[in-house]
N, C-alpha and C positions, 0 to 999 in steps of 0.2 A: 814189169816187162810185159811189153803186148805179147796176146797171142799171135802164131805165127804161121800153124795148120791146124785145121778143119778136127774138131771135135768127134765127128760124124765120120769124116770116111780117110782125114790123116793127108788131105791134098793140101796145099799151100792157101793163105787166105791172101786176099787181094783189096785194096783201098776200092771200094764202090760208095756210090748215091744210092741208099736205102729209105727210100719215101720221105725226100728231101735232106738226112742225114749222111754227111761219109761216117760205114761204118765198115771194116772188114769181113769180106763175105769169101766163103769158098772156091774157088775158079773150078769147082765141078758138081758140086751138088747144092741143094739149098741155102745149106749153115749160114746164119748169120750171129757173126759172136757180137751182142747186145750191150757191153758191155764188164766190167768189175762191181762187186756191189757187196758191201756188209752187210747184215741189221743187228745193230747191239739193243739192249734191253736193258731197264733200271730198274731200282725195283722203289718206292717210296712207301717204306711201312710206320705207321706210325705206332705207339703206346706211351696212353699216358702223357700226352702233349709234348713226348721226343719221340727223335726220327732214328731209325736202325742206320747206323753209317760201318764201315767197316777201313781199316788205316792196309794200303795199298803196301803189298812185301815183295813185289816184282815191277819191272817197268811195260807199260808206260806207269809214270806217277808213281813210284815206289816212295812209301814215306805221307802223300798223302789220303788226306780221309775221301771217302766217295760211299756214294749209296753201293750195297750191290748189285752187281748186274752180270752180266757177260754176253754172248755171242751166240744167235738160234743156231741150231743144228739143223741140216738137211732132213726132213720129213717128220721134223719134231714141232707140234704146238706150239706158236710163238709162246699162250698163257703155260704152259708145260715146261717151256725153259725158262720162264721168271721166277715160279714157284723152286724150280726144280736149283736155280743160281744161289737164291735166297738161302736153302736149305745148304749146301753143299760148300756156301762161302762162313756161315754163321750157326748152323744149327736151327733155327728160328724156319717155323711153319707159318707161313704167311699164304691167302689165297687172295687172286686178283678180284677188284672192285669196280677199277675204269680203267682206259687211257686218259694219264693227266697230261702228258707232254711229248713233245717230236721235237726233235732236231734232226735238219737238215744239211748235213756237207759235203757239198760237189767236190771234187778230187778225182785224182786217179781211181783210186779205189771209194767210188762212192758210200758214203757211210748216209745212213740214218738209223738216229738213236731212237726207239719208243720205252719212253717212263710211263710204269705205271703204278695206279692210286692201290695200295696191298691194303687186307686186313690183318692185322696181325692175330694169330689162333693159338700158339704156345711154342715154350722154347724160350731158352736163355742166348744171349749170343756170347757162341764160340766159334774163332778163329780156325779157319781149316789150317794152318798153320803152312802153307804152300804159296795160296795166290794172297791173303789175310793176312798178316800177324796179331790185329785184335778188332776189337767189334764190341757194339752196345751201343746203347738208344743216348740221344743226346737231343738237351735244347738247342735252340737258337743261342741264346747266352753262352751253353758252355761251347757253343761251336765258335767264337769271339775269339778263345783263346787257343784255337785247334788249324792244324796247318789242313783247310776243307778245300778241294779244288774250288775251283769259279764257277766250277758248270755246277757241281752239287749244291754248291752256296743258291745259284738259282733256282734249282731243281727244289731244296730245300722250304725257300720261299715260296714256291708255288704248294710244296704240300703241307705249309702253316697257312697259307694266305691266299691263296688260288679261292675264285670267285666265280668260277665253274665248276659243273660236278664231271663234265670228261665226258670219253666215250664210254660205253660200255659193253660188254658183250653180248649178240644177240645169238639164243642159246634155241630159237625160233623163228627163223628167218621166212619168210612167205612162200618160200621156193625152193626145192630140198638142191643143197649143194655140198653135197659131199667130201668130206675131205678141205673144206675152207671155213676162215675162220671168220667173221663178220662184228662191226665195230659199230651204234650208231648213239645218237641222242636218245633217251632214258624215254619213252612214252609210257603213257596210262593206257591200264590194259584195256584192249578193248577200242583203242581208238586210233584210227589208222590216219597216213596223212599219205 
């Protein structure tokens, strides 16, 4: 459902030209509603030459297997809700390493997915028994005979056979910015580009 009043002060929004876009603006004060937008999160942990997968016990995809993940929260660490999915879907301590993967999907409600490359630290996987019913590491092989979605089948392949090391977290960025999170290519210390 589009929105229909103003965020900001509850007046009615109106169809305008917003720097070349029609986008719904306020007919009294600035508001310009921007749009609908997700961002989900994956998690790709490996041990041991298998990936953490977890078998889906709610819809969407109830029944299939997928990496964990879920949905950032409002003023939560994007890297704080991967860790934080990882834990709370499986039990299993994993801390992030890079961004291995993005997907991208326009829709109503715009979604993009960021996967990321985990280390796994300790922890057995167990099913939170809620949004999971089971969970543990598997190969590629035993995933052959496993109902895996499509996107983790891919997602999979990129975190046995991916040919880049990703983004990674910059934990030192040149410029103090407060409160944001920053992502780039891995340099050698010391050597600026």
């Amino acid at each position: 459902m589009a929105a229909r009043f103003c965020m900001d002060c509850g007046h009615p929004l109106e169809m305008r030209d917003i720097a070349g876009t029609v986008r719904r603006a306020c007919t009294r004060c600035s508001f310009v509603h921007w749009g609908n937008f997700s961002i989900g999160v994956g998690a790709l942990v490996l041990r041991e030459g298998k990936i953490l997968l977890v078998r889906r016990a709610i819809e969407p995809g109830k029944g299939n297997w997928t990496n964990p993940g879920g949905y950032i929260e409002q003023h939560e660490p994007i890297e704080e809700t991967i860790v934080r999915e990882v834990k709370e879907e499986t039990g299993v301590t994993a801390t992030v390493r890079s961004v291995a993967a993005l997907r991208d999907q326009p829709r109503d409600i715009h979604n993009v997915y960021i996967a990321f490359a985990m280390d796994y630290v300790d922890g057995e996987p167990v099913p939170d028994g809620v949004e999971v019913d089971q969970a543990g590491f598997f190969s590629m092989e035993d995933m052959k005979e496993m109902q895996v979605a499509g996107f983790t089948r891919w997602l999979a392949d990129i975190a046995f056979n991916g040919n880049t090391e990703g983004l990674y977290p910059d934990r030192q960025p040149n410029a103090p910015f407060i409160g944001f999170g920053f992502s780039n290519l891995r340099r050698e210390q010391g050597n600026d580009f």
